[in-house]
C-alpha positions in Angstrom: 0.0 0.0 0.0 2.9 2.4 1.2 4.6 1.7 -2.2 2.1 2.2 -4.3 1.5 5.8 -2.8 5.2 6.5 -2.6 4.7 5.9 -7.1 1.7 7.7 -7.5 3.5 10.6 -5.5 6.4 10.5 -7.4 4.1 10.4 -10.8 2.2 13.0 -9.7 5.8 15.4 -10.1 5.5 17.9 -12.6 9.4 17.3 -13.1 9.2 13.7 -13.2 6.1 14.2 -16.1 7.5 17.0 -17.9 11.3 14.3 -18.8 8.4 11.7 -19.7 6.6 13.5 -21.6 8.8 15.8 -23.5 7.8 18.9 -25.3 9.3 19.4 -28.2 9.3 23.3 -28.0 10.8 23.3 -24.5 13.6 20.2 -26.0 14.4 23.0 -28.5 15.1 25.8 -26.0 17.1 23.4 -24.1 19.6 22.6 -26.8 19.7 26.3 -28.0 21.0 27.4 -24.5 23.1 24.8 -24.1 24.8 25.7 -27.3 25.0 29.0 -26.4 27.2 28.0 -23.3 29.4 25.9 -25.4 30.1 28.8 -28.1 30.6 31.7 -25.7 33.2 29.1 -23.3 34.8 28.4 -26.3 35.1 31.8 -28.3 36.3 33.0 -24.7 39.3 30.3 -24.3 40.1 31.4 -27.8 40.1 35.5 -27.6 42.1 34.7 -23.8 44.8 32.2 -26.5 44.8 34.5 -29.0 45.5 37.6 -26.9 47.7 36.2 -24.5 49.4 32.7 -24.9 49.1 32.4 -28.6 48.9 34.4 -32.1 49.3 33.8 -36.0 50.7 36.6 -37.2 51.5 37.6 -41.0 54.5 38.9 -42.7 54.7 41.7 -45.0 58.0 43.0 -46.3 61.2 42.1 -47.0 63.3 43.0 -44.1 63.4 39.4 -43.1 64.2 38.1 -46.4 65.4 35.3 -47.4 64.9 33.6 -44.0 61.2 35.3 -44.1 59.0 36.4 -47.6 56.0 38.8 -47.6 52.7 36.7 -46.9 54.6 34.3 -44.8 52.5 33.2 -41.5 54.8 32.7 -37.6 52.7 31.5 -34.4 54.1 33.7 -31.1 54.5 33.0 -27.7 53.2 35.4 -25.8 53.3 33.9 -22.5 56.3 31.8 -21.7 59.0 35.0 -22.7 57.1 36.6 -19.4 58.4 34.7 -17.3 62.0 34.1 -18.6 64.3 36.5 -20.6 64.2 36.3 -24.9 67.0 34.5 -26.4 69.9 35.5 -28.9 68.7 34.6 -32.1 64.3 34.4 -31.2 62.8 35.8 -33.9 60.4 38.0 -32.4 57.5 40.7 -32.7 57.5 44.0 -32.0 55.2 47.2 -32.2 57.3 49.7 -34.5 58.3 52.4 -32.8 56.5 56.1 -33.8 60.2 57.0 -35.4 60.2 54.2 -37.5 56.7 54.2 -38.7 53.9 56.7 -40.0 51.2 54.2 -38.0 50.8 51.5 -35.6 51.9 48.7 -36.8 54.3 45.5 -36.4 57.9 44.6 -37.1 59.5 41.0 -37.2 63.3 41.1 -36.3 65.8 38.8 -35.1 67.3 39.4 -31.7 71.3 40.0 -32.0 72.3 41.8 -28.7 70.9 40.8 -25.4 71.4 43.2 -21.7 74.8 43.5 -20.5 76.3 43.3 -24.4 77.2 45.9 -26.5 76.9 45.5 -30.3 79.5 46.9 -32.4 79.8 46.8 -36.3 83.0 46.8 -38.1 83.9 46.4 -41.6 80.9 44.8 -42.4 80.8 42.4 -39.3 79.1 42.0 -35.9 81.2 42.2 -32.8 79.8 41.5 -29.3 81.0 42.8 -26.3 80.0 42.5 -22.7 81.9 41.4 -19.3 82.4 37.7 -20.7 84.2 38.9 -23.6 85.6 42.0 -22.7 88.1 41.8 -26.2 84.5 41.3 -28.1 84.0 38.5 -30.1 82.6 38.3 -33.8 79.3 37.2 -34.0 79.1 33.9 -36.2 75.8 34.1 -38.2 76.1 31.4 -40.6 72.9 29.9 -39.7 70.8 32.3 -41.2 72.9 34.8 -43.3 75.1 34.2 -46.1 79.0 33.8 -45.6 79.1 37.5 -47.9 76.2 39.3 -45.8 77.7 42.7 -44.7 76.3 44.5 -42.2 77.2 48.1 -41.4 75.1 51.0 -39.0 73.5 52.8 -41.6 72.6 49.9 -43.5 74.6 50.2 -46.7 77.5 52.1 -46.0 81.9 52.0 -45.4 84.2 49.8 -42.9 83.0 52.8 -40.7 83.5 51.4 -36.6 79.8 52.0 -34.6 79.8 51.1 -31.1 76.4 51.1 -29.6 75.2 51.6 -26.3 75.3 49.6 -23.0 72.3 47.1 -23.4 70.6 47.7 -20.0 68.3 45.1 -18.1 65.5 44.2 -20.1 66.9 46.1 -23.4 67.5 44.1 -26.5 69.1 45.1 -29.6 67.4 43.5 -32.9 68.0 43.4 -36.9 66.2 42.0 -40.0 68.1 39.2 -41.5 67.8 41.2 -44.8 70.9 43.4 -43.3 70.6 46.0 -46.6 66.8 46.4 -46.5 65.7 46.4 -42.9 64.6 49.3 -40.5 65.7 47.7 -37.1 67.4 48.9 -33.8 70.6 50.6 -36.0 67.9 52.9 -37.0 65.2 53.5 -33.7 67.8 52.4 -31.3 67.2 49.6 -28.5 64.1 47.8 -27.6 62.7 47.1 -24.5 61.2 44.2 -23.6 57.6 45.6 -22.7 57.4 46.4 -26.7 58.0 42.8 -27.7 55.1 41.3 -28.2 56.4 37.7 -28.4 58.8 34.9 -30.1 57.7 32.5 -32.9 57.4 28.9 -31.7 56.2 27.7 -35.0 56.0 28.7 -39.2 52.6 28.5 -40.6 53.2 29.8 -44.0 54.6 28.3 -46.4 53.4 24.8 -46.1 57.2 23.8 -47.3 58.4 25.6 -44.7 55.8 24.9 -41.7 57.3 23.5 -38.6 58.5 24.5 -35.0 61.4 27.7 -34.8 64.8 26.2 -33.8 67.1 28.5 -32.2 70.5 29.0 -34.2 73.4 28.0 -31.9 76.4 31.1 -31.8 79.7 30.8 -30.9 79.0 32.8 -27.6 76.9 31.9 -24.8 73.0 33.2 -24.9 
């Protein structure tokens, strides 16, 4: 007797009723809002990705060339470089600073002097020095620049000597690869870390070329 009043009780829910007898109306709005939850977690874990861990970014110039082409596509890092210091040799991204462009917009550079160096150019070549090599040491390239590349302060220019400035903490001094052709820190001076907006961790574009960034190894210590 008990039991059977404990079913009709339980029957008699308007819950219970309404999951065996489904509406399809109210199945509809169900599924809509659910969907609605998944797209706005979802397009939230991406604009958090995109604006701070990762972000594709396109190329467009030469001043990388022939490491980098116009229309080629990097990932960045945005996140680990925060809590560690950038490399010699990252390729990374930068906001152009107001000198060095008529608008806002973003260069791709390779990172030759780190803090506590000082770059100096020579007859064509790269010298670093800093307390470790207090004699300075020439700056082995080969990795990504021809054995002829020249590189001189004002871009194309004499065996004139240029000895930059003390890099400070947190100060970096960057060039294109494409030495002749690139507006980099010979021109608008050191960058700070604040204005680098991340390293690439992976090539996107060309497909021939898609893969994860290897550092170049120097014959100095990073």
């Amino acid at each position: 007797m008990s039991t059977n009043l404990k079913f009709e009780r339980i029957a008699d829910n308007k819950e219970v009723q309404r999951r065996m007898n489904p509406n399809l109306r109210q199945e509809l709005k169900d599924y809509f809002f659910y969907f609605l939850k998944v797209f706005v977690t979802v397009t939230i874990v991406y604009l958090v990705v995109r604006t701070s861990i990762f972000d594709v970014i396109g190329i467009s110039g030469k001043s990388m060339y022939p490491n980098y082409d116009d229309r080629d596509a990097v990932y960045i890092d945005q996140i680990t470089p925060k809590f560690g210091d950038y490399r010699r040799g990252d390729v990374v991204v930068l906001v152009a600073p107001e000198d060095a462009a008529q608008e806002r917009t973003l260069f791709i550079k390779r990172i030759v002097g780190l803090p506590g160096e000082r770059v100096v150019m020579e007859d064509g070549d790269v010298f670093i020095y800093s307390d470790k090599y207090p004699d300075g040491v020439l700056l082995d390239e080969i990795m990504y620049l021809s054995a002829d590349t020249n590189t001189y302060k004002k871009v194309i220019s004499g065996g004139e000597r240029f000895e930059e400035k003390l890099l400070k903490q947190n100060e970096y001094y960057v060039m294109g690869d494409n030495r002749t052709g690139s507006t980099d820190s010979r021109f608008f001076g050191v960058v700070e870390k604040s204005e680098i907006l991340g390293r690439e961790f992976y090539r996107v574009l060309p497909p021939e070329k898609a893969g994860f960034f290897e550092l170049p190894s120097y014959n100095i210590e990073n």
